[in-house]
N, C-alpha and C positions, 0 to 999 in steps of 0.2 A: 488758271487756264493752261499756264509751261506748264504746270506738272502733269494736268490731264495728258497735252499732249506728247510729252516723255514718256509718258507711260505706255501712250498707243504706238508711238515708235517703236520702245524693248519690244515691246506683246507682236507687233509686226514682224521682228526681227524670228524672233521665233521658229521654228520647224513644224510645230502644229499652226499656225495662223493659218496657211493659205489652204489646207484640208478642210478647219474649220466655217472657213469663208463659205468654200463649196457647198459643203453640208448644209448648211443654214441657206444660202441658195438652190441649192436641189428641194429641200424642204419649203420652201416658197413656192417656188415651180408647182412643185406635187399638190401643193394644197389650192392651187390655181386651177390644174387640170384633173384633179379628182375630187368628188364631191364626197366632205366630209371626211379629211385627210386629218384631217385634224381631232379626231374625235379619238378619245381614250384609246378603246380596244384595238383600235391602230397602231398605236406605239407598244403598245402590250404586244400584241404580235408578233413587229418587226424585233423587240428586244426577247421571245422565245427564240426568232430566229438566227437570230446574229450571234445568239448567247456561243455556239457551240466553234461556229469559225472565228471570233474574237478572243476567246478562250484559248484555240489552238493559234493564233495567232500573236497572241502577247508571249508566246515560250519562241514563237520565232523571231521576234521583235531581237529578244538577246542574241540571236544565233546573228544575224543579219548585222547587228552592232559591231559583233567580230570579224564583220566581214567573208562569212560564210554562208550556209544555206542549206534549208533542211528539206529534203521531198520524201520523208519516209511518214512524217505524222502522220498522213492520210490512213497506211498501213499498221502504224502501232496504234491509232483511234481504234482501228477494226480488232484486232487483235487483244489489246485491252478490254473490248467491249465483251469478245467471245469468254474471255476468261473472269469477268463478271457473270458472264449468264451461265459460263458452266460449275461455277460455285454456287449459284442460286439452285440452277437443280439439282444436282447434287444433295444438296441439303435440303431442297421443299418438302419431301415428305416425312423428315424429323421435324419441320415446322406445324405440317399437320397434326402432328400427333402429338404437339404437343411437348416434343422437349427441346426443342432450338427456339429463341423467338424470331421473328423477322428484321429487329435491326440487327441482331448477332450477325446473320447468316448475310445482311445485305454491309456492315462491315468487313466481315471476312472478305467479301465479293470485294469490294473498294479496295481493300488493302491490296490485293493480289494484283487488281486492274492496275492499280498505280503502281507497283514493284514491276511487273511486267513493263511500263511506261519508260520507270527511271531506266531500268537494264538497258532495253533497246536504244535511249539516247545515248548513255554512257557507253555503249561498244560504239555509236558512231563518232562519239568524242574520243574514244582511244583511239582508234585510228584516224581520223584529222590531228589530234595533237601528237602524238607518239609516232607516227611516220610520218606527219605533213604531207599526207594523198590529199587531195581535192575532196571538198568536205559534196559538191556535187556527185561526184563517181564514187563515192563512201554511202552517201545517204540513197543515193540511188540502189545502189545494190545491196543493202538493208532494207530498204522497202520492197523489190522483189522474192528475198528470202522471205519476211518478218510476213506478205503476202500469201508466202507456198505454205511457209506454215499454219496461219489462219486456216487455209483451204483444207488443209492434210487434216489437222486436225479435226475440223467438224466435218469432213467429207464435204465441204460446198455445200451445206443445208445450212438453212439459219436456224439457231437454238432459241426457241420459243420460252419466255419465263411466264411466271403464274402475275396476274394483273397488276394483283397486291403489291408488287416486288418495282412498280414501276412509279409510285407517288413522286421521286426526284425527278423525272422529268414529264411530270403533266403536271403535278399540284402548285397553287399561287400561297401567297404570304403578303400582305397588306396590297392584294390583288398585283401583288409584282410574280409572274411566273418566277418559281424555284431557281431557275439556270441563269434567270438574268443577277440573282441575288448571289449564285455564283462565279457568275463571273465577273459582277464586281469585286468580291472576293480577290477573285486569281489576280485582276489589275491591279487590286491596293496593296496586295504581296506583290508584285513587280514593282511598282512603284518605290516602295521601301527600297525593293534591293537594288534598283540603279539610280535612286535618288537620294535615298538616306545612308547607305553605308557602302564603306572604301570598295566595296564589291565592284560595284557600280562603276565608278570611276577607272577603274583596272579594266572593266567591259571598255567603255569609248577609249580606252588608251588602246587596247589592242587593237582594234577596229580603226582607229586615226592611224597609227603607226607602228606596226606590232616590232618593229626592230631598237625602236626608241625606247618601249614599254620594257620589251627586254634590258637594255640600258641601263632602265630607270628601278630594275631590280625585282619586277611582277612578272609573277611567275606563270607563264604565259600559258602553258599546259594544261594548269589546274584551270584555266578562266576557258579556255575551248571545253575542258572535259563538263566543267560544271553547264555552260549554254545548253550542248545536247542535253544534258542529262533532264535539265529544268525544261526543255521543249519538251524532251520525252515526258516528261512531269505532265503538260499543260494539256500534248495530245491525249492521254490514258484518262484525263479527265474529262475534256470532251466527247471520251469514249465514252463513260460511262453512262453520261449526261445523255447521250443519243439512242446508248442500250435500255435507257430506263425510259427514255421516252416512247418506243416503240416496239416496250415489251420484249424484245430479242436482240442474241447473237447475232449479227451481221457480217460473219467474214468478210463479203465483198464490199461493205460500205466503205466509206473517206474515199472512194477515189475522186479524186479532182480537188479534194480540201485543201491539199499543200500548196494547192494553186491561189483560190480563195484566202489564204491566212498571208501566201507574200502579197496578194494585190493589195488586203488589209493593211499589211505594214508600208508598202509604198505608197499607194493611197493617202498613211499617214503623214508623210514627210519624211519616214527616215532613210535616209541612204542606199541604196543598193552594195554601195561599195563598202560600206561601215562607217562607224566612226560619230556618226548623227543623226541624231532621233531623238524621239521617245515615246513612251507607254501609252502617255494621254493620244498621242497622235496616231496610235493605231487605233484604241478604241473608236477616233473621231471616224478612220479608213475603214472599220468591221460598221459603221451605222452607215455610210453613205454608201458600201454595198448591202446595206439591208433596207436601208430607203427606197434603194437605186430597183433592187430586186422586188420589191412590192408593190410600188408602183406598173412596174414593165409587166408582173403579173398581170395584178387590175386592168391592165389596158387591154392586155390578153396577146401580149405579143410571146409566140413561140420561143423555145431553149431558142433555137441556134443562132437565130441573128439577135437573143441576148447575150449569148458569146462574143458576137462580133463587137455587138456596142462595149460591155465592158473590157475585152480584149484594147479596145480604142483604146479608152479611159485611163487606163494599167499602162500604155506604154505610153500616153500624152503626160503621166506621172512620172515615169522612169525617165523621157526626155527632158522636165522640168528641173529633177532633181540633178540631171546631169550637168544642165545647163550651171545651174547655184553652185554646182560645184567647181565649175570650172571659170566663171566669173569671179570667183572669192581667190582662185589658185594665180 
């Protein structure tokens, strides 16, 4: 009976317990006032939907650990996405005819989406680490360029692909939609890398006390360059995921996602300030706004005072976490 309850103390102590709590609460709630909340294609659902801002959210998870912040994914999602769709056409009609096949050409497309990803984090990591400008006023004004350019280039039309080209984001796999099987994916690669190697530990040293870290010999530079670059990583692939789901280039899409991917990681427990978190606990913060968000549908309550509510939500987080932080200090 001490050990059970030692164990539920550590497990308390934690940074995901009190998101978790929520969640599992919210999820009580919901299946009290919606009928049949509970029923499979329910949660199949909510995990299509969550797949793509939990995704872009675990690349910010690292950023936020360093005590930074990223608000361009929304715009390298779009961007990433345009240059998937404009390799697919490009290439559709050598697929027609027969001498391209369709994973070549839907490869080619991926690769480029996600080279385009890393690029755009890694400039906003060269300047956050190489000048120490405010990774805010950095990534900000990377996402209004990384934005014009979207725009410029497709002229503001969206780039329509052929149906065929769109299986990764509609088709399932032991009836689990494709993207949720990605994005467990991206989490058990994050997971690794701030749980199983020295990487990891160099992330929360910087984010605890980057002047210590420095100190301590980690090389502080390379740990901001690589964050962006891995968000850029996470948003190019939520691009993708969002391109294939609805058949097209979307220049003007992600706006509003960088918003959605920090509530996700606040939501989860981890810090604003850096330093503490972790992986599981955003994923817990990406379902309880996909909970959160499906429910408020079904009820049929309008966007804007879903704004409001989750708006609440998101700073009742940010003041809890301030609070533990300052309690502990």
């Amino acid at each position: 009976m001490e050990n059970k309850s030692s164990i539920l103390h550590v497990f308390s102590k934690r940074s995901e317990f009190i998101p978790l709590v929520g969640l599992i609460l919210l999820i009580i709630i919901m299946s009290f006032l919606i009928d049949n909340f509970f029923a499979w294609q329910t949660f199949v659902n909510i995990s299509r939907q969550v797949s793509v801002n939990a995704i872009i959210a675990a690349g910010m998870t690292f950023v936020i650990l360093t005590g930074g912040i990223d608000l361009s994914v929304g715009a390298v999602m779009a961007f990433a996405g345009t240059i998937l769709a404009s390799v697919v056409i490009h290439f559709t009609p050598e697929v027609n005819a027969g001498d391209t096949s369709i994973i070549t050409v839907l490869l080619l497309g991926w690769l480029g989406a996600i080279l385009v990803g890393i690029i755009c984090g890694a400039f906003n990591g060269f300047f956050v680490a190489r000048f120490k400008l405010p990774a805010i006023i950095v990534t900000l004004a990377v996402m209004t360029a990384v934005r014009g350019v979207s725009l410029t280039y497709t002229g503001g039309y969206p780039m329509p692909m052929a149906r065929m080209f769109s299986a990764l984001g509609r088709s399932d796999f032991l009836s689990i939609p494709i993207p949720a099987w990605i994005m467990f994916a991206v989490f058990l690669l994050s997971y690794i890398l701030l749980n199983q190697l020295r990487l990891g530990r160099y992330i929360y040293s910087v984010g605890g006390n980057e002047d210590a870290a420095i100190l301590s010999g980690i090389r502080t530079k390379w740990i901001h360059f690589f964050v962006y670059g891995y968000c850029g990583f996470t948003a190019a692939i939520a691009g993708i995921i969002s391109t294939s789901r609805v058949s097209s280039g979307q220049p003007a899409s992600g706006v509003g996602f960088e918003l959605d991917a920090i509530a996700a990681v606040v939501l989860g427990g981890t810090s604003i300030m850096g330093g503490k978190g972790s992986i599981i606990g955003t994923l817990i913060g990406a379902c309880i706004l996909g909970v959160l968000n499906t429910g408020l549908n079904i009820w049929g309550v309008p966007p804007y005072p879903q704004s409001i509510i989750k708006g609440g939500i998101i700073l009742g987080a940010i003041l809890i976490s301030v609070f533990q932080k300052q309690s502990k200090n």
